[in-house]
C-alpha positions as CSV (number, residue, x, y, z in Angstrom):
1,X,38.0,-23.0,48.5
2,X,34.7,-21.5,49.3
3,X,33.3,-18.9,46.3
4,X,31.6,-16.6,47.8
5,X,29.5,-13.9,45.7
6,X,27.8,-10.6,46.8
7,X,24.7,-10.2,45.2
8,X,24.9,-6.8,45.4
9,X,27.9,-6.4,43.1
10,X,26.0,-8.6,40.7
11,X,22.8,-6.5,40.7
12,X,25.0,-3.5,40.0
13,X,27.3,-4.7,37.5
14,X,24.4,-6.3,35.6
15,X,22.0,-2.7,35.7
16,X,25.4,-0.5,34.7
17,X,25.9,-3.1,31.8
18,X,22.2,-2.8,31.0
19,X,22.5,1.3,31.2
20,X,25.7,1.4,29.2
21,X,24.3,-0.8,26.4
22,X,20.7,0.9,26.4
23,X,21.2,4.7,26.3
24,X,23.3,4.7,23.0
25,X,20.4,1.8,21.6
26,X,18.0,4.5,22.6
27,X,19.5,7.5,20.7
28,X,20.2,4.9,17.8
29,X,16.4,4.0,17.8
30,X,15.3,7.6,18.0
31,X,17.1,8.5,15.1
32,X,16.2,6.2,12.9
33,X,12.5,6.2,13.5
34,X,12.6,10.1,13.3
35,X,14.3,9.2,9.5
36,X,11.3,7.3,8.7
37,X,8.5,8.9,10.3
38,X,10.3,12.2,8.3
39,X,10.2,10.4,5.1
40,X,6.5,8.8,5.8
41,X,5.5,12.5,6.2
42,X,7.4,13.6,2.9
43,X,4.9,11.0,1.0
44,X,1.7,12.1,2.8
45,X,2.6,15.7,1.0
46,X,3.6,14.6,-1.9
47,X,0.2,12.6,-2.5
48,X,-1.8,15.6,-1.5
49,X,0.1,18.0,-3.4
50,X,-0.7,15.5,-6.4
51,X,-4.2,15.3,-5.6
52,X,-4.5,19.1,-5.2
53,X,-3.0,19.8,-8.5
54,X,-5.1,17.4,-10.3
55,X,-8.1,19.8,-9.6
């Protein structure tokens, strides 16, 4: 028996397996580097508020 595969379908399967698995790594990624550019920030002010008390 002859396989015969359309390499179309495979394209398409392949890029809505690629979209399904990326957009929800996206929003994971985004929320997690918000948390720690949030908490970099949080240290930044509380070194200058030290520093502005010391004077």
């Amino acid at each position: 028996m002859l396989l015969v595969i359309d390499w179309g379908d495979v394209v398409y399967q392949l890029i809505t397996l690629v979209v399904l698995i990326g957009i929800p790594a996206l929003i994971v990624y985004f929320i997690v580097s918000s948390r720690r550019n949030r908490k970099s920030i949080e240290e930044i002010n509380r070194k200058l508020d030290h520093l502005e008390s010391r004077k």
